[in-house]
C-alpha positions in Angstrom: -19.6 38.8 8.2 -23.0 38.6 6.4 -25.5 41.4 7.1 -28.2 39.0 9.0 -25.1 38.6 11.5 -24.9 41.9 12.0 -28.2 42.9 12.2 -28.6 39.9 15.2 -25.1 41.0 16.8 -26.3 44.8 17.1 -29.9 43.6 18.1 -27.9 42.2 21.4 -25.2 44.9 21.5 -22.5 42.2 20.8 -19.1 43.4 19.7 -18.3 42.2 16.4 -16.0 39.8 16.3 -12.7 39.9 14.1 -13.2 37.4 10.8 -10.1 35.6 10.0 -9.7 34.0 6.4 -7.2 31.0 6.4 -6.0 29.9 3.1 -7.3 27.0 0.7 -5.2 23.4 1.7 -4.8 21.3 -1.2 -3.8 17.9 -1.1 -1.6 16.4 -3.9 -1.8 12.7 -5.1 0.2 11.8 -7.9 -2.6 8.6 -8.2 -5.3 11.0 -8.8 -6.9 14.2 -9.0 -8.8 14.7 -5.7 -12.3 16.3 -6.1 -15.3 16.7 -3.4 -17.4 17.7 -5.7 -16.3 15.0 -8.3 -16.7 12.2 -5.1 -20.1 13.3 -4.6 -21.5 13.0 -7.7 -19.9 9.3 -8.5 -20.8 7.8 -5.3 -24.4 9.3 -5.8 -24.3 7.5 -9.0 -22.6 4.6 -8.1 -19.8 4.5 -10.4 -17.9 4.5 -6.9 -18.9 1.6 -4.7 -19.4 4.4 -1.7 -17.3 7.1 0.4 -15.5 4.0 1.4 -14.2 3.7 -2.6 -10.4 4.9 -2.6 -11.3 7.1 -5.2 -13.4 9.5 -3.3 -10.4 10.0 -0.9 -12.9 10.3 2.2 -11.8 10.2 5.4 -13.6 6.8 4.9 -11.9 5.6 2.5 -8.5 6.2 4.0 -9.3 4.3 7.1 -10.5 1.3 4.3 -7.0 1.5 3.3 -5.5 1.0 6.5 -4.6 5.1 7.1 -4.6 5.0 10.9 -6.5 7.8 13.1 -3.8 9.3 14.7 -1.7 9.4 11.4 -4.6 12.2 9.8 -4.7 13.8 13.5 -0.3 14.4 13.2 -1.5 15.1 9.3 -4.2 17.9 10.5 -1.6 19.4 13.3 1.4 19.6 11.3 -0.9 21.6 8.1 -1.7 24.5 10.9 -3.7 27.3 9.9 -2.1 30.0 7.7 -3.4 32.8 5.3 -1.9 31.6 1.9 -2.9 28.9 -0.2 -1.0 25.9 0.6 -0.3 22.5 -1.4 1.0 19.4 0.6 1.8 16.3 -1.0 -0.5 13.4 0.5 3.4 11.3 1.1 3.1 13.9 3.8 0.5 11.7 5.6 2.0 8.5 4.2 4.9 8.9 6.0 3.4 9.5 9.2 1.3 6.7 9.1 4.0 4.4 7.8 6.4 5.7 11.4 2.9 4.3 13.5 2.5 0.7 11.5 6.0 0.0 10.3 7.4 -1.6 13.6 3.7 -3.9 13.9 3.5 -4.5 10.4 4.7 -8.5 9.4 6.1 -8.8 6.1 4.9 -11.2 3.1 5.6 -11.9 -0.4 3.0 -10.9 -3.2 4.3 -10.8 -6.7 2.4 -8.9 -9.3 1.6 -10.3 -13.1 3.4 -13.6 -11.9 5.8 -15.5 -14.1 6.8 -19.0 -13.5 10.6 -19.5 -13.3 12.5 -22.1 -15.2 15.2 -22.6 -12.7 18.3 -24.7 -13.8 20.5 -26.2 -11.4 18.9 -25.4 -8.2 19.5 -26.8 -5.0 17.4 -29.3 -3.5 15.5 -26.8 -1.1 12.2 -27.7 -0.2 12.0 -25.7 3.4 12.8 -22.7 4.8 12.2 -19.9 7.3 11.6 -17.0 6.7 11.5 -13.5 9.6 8.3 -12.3 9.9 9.8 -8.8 10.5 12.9 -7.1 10.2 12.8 -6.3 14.1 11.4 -9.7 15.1 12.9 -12.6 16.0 10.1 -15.0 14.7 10.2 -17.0 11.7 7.5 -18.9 9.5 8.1 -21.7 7.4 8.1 -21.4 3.5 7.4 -24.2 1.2 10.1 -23.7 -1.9 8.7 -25.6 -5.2 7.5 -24.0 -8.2 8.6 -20.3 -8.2 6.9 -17.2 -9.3 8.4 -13.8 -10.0 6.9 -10.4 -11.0 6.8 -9.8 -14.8 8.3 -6.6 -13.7 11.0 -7.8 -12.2 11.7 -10.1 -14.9 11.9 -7.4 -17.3 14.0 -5.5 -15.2 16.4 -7.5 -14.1 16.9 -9.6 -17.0 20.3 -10.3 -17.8 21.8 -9.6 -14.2 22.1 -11.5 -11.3 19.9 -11.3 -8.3 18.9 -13.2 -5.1 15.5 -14.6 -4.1 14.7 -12.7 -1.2 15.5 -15.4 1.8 16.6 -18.2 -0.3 19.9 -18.1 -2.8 21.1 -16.4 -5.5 20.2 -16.6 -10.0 21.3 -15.0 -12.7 18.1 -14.4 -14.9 17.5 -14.3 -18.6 14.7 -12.8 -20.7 13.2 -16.3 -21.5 11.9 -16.6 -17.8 14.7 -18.9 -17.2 17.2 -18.8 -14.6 20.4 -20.8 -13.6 20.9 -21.2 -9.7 24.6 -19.1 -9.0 25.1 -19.2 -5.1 23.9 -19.4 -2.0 25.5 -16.7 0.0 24.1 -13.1 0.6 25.8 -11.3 -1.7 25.3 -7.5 -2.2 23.0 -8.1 -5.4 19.3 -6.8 -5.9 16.8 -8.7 -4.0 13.6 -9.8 -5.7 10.6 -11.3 -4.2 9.6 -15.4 -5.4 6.2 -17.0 -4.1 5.8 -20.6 -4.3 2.8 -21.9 -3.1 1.1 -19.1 -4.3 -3.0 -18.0 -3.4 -4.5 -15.5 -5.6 -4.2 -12.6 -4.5 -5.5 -8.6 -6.2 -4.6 -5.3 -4.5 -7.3 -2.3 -4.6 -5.0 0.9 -5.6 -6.2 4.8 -5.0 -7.5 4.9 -8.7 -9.6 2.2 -8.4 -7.6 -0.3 -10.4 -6.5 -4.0 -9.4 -3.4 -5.3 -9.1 -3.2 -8.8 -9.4 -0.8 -11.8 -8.8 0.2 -14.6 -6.1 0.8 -14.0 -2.7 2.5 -16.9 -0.2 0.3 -19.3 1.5 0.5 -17.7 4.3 -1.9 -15.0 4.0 -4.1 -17.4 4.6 -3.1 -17.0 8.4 -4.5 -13.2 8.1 -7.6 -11.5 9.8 -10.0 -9.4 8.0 -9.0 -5.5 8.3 -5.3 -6.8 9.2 -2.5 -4.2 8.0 0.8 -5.6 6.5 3.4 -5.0 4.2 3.8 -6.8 0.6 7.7 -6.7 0.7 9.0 -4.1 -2.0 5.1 -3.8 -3.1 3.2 -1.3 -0.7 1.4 -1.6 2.8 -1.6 -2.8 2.5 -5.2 -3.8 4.4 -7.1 -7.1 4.1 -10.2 -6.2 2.9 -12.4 -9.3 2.2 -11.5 -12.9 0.7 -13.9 -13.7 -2.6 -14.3 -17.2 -3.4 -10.5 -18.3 -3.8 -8.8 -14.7 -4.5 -8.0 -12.4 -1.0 -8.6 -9.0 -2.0 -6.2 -6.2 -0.3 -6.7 -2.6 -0.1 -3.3 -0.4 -1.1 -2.1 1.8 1.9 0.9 3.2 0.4 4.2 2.2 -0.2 
């Protein structure tokens, strides 16, 4: 209570109501340190592009990312009001919005810092389809020619044998060559291969770009549409630039 409500509440004979003070929420990001004060400032400046920047971690900017409304309303209800100071991890609200998108989200293929394969012995493949979503029964077709992997992937799987997600299995070596082993979905780890590839960048929550191929078929998308990079993140179509289609991280 400050004295000038006081002074007004006894001018009227009000009772005085009872002041409650809930405790301080605050929200942890491993991808950054979030800071009102901080968001101000840089937007004011225009470091950031606007409240809209991922940075700033605005309301704003989460629905930019593809953070639906009803995931920071189950977010809000789920914090409650208590007395002590509280820290909740922001997966806390990731998860929640990724139970509301996950079953309308279709699936694609983006591979970051993309390395061309030197495959050896490969069938001849030059079609196939592919599920749009785990739960769907609809399919898309893929072209199969040249094919791209993550350098990531490369790196980590060099050595061992692993199956292009959809398509058949290689073994891989460091080189960024592979030899063709079989065909049959074996219980190996599954990496993702664009052929075809359109340029593609991913916006992340410290303002930094991903960049790489994704398939062709991206080029299907809508402006603002919400889908998942397969073993990458969720992400939201922001705007296409010349020949590059920027995407806006969600999480993973």
């Amino acid at each position: 209570e400050t004295e000038m409500e006081k002074y007004i509440w006894d001018i009227f004979s009000w009772q005085h109501p009872e002041i409650i003070h809930t405790g301080l929420i605050n929200i942890e990001s491993e991808d950054a340190k979030m800071s009102k004060s901080k968001a101000q400032k840089e937007v004011l400046s225009g470091v950031y592009t606007g409240w809209s920047d991922p940075r700033t971690w605005s309301i704003q900017s989460l629905n930019a990312r593809g953070i639906l409304p009803d995931a920071i309303r189950d977010f809000v209800k789920e914090l409650g009001i208590t007395k002590q100071n509280t820290t909740v991890p922001i997966e806390t609200l990731y998860a929640l919005n990724r139970r509301l998108i996950d079953s309308t989200a279709d699936r694609y293929s983006f591979v970051a810092n993309p390395v061309k394969l030197e495959l050896k012995n490969a069938p001849e493949t030059s079609l196939i389809e592919v599920p749009v979503h785990p739960d769907k029964k609809l399919t898309r077709p893929v072209k199969v020619g040249e094919i791209f992997i993550s350098a990531n992937d490369l790196n980590k799987f060099q050595g061992q044998e692993v199956r292009l997600l959809h398509l058949y299995n290689i073994k891989l070596k460091k080189d960024a060559t592979a030899k063709f082993t079989s065909a049959e979905n074996k219980d190996i780890p599954k990496i993702n291969w664009v052929s075809e590839g359109v340029p593609a960048k991913v916006l992340m929550p410290n303002g930094k770009y991903v960049e790489g191929l994704a398939e062709y078929a991206i080029k299907t998308l809508k402006k603002d549409e919400v889908l998942q990079f397969e073993r990458f993140a969720f992400v939201k179509l922001h705007k296409k630039e010349q020949d590059q289609y920027e995407f806006w991280f969600a999480h993973r």
